[in-house]
C-alpha atoms as one frame of an Amber mdcrd trajectory, in Angstrom:
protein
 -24.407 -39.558 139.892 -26.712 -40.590 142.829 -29.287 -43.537 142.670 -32.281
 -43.479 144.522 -34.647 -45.732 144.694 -38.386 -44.787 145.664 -40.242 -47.711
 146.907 -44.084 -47.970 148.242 -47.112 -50.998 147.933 -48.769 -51.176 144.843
 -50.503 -47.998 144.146 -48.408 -46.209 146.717 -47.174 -43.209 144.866 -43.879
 -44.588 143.468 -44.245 -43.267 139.049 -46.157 -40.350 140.161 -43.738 -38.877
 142.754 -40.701 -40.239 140.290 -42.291 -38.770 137.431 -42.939 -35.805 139.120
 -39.035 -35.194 140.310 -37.653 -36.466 136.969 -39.586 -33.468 135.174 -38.390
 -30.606 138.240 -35.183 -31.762 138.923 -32.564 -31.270 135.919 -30.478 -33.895
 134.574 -32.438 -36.523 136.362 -33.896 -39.766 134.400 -35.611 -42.894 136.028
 -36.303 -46.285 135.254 -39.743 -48.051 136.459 -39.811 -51.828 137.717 -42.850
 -52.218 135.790 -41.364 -52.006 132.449 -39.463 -54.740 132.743 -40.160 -58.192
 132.041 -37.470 -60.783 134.330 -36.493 -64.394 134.538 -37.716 -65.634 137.790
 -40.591 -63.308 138.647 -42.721 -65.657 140.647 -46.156 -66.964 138.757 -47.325
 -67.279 142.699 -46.907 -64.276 144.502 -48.797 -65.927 147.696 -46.062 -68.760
 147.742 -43.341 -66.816 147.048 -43.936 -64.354 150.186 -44.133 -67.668 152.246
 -40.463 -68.786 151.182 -38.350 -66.216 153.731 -35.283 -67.461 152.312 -35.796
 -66.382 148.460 -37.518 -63.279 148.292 -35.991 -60.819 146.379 -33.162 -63.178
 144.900 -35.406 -65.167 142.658 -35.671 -62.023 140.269 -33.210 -61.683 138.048
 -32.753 -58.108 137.893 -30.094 -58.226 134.433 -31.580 -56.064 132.328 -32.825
 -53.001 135.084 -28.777 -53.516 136.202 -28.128 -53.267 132.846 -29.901 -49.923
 132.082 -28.455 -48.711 135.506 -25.461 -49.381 133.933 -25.356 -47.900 131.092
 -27.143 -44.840 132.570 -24.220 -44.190 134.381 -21.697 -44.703 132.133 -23.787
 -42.209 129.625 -22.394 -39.580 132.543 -25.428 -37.653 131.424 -27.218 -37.558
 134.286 -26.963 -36.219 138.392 -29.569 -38.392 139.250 -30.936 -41.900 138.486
 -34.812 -42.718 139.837 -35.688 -45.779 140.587 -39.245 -46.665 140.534 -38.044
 -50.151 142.343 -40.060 -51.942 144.930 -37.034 -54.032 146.424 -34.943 -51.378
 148.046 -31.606 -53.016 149.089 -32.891 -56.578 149.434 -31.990 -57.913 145.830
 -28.216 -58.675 145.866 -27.590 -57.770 142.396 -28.874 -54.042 142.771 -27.871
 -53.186 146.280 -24.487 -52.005 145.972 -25.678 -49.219 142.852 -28.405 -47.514
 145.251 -27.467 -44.566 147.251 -30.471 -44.164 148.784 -33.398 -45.921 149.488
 -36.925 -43.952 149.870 -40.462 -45.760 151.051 -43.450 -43.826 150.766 -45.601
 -45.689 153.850 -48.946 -45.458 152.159 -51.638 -46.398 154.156 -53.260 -49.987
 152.660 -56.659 -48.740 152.401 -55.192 -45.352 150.421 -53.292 -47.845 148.014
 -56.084 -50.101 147.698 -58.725 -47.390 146.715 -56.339 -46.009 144.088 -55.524
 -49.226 142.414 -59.459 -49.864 142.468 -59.531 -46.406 140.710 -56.696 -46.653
 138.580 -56.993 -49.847 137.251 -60.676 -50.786 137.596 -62.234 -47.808 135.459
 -64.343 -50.185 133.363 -64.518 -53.017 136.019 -68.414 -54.440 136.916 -69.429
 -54.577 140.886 -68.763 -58.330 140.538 -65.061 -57.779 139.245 -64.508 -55.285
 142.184 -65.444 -57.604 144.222 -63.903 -60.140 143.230 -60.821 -58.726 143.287
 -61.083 -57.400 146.995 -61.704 -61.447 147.756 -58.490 -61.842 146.011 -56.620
 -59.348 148.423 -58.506 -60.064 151.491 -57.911 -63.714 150.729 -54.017 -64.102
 148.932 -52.884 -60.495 148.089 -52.735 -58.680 150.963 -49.795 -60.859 152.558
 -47.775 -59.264 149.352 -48.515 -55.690 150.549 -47.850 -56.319 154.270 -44.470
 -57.821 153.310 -43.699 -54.584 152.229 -43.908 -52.885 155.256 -42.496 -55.919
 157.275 -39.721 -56.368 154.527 -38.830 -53.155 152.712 -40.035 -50.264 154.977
 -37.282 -50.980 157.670 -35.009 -51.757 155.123 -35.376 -48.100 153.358 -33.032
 -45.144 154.383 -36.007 -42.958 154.491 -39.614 -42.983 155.162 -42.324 -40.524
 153.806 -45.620 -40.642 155.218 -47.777 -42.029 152.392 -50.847 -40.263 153.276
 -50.360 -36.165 152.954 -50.684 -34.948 149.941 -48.634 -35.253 146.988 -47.150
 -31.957 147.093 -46.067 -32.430 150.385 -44.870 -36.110 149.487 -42.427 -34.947
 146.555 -40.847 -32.019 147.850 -40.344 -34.332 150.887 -38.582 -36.765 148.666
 -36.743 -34.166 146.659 -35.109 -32.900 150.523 -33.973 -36.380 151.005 -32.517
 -36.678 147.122 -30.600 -33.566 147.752 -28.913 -35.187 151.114 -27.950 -38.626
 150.544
């Protein structure tokens, strides 16, 4: 079985183009990041980009490894997604991913579909508000990405074609590593 982990900015494309595989490519499954609750996720995202030495460590990834785990033992499967931000940087799930994939999405692309996404129902104030919050604290988060996690990724997809292009690109890569 082959792990891959797709990784991106908030809003990037990582559950759609996972989501999207998982339902073309047989025997695959995926866990998402976002479904899990860990010990050690920082309360301070702006602080914890500022410590160099603890970045990915404080996270204590036990129950995704666990679910890796026992996703491969199941022997069920040819291919484990990972909807997983961190690509090899967090010691404990490093040595289980056989591939890392970062879909570069443009900031201004990822910021207009989070706005979209998540801010349906949200006033002019509350937009506003939270584009102070990025311009002013947030925005270190997403650059950290691409200073951080980009370079560290086996592959790179250009986040801003379009989607088709973006999965069958990432489906090539699967099928490689």
């Amino acid at each position: 079985m082959k792990i891959i982990a797709i990784g991106a900015v908030t809003a990037g494309g990582k559950t759609t183009v996972v989501n999207a595989i998982k339902d073309r490519l047989p025997r695959t499954t995926s866990l998402h990041f976002d479904d899990y609750s860990f010990d050690g996720e920082p309360d301070d995202f702006t602080k914890w980009v500022s410590k160099a030495e603890e970045f990915y460590n404080v996270w204590d990834l036990s129950p995704l490894k666990a679910d890796v785990e026992r996703i491969i033992n199941s022997g069920g499967y040819d291919y484990l997604l990972l909807d997983y931000p961190f690509a090899y940087q967090n010691k404990m799930m490093k040595d289980y991913l056989d591939c890392c994939i970062f879909i570069d999405t443009p900031l201004d692309i990822a910021m207009a579909r989070r706005v979209l996404r998540d801010m349906k129902e949200a006033s002019a104030d509350e937009i506003r508000n939270e584009m102070n919050t990025y311009l002013n604290a947030a925005r270190v988060c997403y650059v950290q990405m691409l200073t951080e996690i980009l370079p560290n990724s086996d592959y790179v997809i250009d986040g801003a074609n379009d989607l088709e292009t973006i999965i069958n690109e990432a489906m090539e890569i699967m099928l490689r590593c």
